[in-house]
C-alpha positions as CSV (number, residue, x, y, z in Angstrom):
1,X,22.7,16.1,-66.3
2,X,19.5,18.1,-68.1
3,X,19.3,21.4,-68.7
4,X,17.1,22.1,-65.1
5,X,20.1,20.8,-63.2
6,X,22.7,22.7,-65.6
7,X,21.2,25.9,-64.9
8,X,21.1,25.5,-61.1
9,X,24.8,24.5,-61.0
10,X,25.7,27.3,-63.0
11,X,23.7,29.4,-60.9
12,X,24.4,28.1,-57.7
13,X,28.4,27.9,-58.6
14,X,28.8,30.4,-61.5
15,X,29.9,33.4,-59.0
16,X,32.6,31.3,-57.3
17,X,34.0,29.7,-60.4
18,X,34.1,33.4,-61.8
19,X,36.1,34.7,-58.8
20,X,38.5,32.0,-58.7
21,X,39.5,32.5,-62.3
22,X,39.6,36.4,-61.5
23,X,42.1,35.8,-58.9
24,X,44.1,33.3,-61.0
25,X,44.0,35.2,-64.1
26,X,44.2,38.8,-62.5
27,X,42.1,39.8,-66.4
28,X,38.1,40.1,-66.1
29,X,38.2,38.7,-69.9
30,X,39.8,35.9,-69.1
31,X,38.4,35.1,-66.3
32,X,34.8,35.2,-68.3
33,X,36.8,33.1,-70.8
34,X,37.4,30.3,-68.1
35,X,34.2,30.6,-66.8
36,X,32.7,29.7,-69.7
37,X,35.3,26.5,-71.1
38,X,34.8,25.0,-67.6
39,X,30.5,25.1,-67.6
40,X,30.8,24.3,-71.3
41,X,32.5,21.2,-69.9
42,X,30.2,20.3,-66.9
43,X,27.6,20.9,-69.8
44,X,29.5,18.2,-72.5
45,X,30.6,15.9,-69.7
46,X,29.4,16.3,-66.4
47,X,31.3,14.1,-63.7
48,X,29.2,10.8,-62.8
49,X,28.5,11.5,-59.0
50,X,27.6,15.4,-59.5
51,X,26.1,16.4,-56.3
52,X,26.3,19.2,-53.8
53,X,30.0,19.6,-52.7
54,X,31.5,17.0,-54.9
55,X,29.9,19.2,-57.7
56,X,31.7,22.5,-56.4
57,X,35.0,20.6,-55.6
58,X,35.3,19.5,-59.3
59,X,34.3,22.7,-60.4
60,X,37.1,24.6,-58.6
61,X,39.4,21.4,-59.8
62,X,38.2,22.2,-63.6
63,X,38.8,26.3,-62.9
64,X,42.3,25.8,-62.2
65,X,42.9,23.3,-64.4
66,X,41.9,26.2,-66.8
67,X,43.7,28.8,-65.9
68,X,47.2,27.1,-66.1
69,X,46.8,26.1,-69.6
70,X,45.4,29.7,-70.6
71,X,48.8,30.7,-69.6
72,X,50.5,27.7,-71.2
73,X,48.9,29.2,-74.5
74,X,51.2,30.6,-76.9
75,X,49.4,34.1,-76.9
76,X,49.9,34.4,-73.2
77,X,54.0,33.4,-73.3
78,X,54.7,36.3,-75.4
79,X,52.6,39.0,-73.3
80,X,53.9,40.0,-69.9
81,X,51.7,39.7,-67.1
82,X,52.3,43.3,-66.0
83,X,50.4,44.6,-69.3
84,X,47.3,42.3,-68.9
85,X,46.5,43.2,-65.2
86,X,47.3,46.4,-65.5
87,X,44.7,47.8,-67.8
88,X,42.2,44.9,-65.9
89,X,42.6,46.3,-62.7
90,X,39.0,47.3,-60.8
91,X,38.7,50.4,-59.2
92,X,38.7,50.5,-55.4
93,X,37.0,52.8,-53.5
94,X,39.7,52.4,-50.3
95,X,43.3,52.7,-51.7
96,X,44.4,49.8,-48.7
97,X,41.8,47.5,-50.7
98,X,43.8,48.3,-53.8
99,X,47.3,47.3,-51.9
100,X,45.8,44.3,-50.6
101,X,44.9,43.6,-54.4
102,X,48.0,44.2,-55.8
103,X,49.7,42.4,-53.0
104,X,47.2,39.2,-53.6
105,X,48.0,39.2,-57.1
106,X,52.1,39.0,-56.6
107,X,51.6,35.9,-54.9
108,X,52.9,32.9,-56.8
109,X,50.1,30.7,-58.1
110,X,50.5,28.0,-56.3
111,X,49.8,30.2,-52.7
112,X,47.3,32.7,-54.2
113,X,44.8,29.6,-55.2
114,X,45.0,28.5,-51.6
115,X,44.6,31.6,-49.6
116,X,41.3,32.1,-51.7
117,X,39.9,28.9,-51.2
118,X,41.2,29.4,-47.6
119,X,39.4,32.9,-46.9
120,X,37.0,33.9,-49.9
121,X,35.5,30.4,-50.1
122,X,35.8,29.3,-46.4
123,X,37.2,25.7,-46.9
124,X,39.5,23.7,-44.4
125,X,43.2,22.9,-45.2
126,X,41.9,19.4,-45.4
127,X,39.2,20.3,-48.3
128,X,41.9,22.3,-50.1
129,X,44.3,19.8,-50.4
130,X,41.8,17.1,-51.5
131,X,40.5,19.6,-54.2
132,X,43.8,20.1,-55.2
133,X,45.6,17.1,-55.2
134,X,48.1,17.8,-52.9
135,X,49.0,16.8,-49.4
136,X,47.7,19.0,-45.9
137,X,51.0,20.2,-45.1
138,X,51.4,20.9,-48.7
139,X,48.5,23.3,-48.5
140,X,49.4,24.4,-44.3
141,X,53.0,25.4,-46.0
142,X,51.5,27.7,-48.6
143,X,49.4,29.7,-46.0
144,X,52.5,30.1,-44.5
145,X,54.3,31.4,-47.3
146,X,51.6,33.1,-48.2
147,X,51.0,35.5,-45.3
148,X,54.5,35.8,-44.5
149,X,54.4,37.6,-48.2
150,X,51.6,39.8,-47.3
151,X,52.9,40.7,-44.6
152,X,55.9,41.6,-46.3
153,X,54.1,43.5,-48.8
154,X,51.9,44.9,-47.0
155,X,53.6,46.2,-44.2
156,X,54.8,49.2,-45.7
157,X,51.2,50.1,-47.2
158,X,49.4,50.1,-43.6
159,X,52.8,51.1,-41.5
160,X,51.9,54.7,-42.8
161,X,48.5,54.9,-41.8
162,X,49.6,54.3,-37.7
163,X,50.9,56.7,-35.5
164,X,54.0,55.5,-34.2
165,X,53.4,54.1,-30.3
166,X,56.2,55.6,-28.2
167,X,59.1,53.5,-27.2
168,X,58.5,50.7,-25.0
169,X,54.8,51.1,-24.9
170,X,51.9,48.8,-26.8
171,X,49.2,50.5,-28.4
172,X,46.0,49.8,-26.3
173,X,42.9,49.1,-29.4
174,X,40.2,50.0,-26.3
175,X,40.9,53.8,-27.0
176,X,42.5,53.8,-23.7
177,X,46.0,54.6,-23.0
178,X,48.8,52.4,-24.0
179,X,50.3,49.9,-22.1
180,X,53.4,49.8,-20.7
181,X,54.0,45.9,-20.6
């Protein structure tokens, strides 16, 4: 790989490396931290058949291969989570933005990788699982897990922005009135 086709991956894949080690990490440092380990290694050894998706595949591979040993480190086992994100956390202009945040970052590793490559990064279930190494169900399973967990989370946070419908009714979303089903 030269330098002209370094600079476009970077480029063309930095952003999306960045985010995924933002949402792993939940610490803008460390996420520039594993940004820059995993294009200092596409720069030292790129993979052999570096092209297009198979690029960005082994990119995401190499970002969360990152982020698990930053937390194996022996820095990271003697800090608590809670102080890093805390004093990371970006400022949110909506405060349900900042739930869904918080609520994103509770979820175990394992789920929060998938439901970002799931919605931020529109891949299929099928792409995920390749990228990661695991099986489709695997990677179905963790959706699963993972909204029921938002849901969970975020119920409360939204339950006190809605009226409550009265009994029996539905709330019609037409700005009609409800229905009576």
């Amino acid at each position: 790989m030269d330098n002209r086709e370094y600079r476009a991956a970077v480029d063309a894949f930095g952003d999306m490396v960045y985010r995924i080690a933002l949402n792993q990490t939940r610490s803008a440092a460390d996420a520039d931290d594993v940004t820059q380990a995993v294009f200092l290694k596409l720069y030292e050894k790129p993979p052999k058949d570096a092209a297009g998706e198979r690029l960005k595949a082994w990119l995401i591979r190499v970002t969360v291969n990152e982020c698990k040993s930053l937390w194996r480190t022996v820095w990271r086992q003697r800090v608590e989570l809670r102080e890093v994100e805390d004093a990371d956390m970006p400022a949110f202009s909506e405060p349900d933005h900042e739930a869904l945040y918080a609520a994103l970052g509770a979820l175990p590793e394992k789920c929060r990788i998938v439901v970002h490559l799931f919605y931020f990064e529109d891949y299929r279930t099928a792409e995920i699982a390749a990228i990661l190494g695991v099986k489709e169900p695997t990677v179905r399973t963790r959706l699963a897990r993972a909204r029921k967990l938002l849901k969970e989370q975020l119920k409360e946070a939204w339950e006190d922005d809605e009226p409550d419908p009265e009994p029996g009714t539905v709330p019609s979303y037409d700005e009609r009135r409800p229905c009576s089903c």
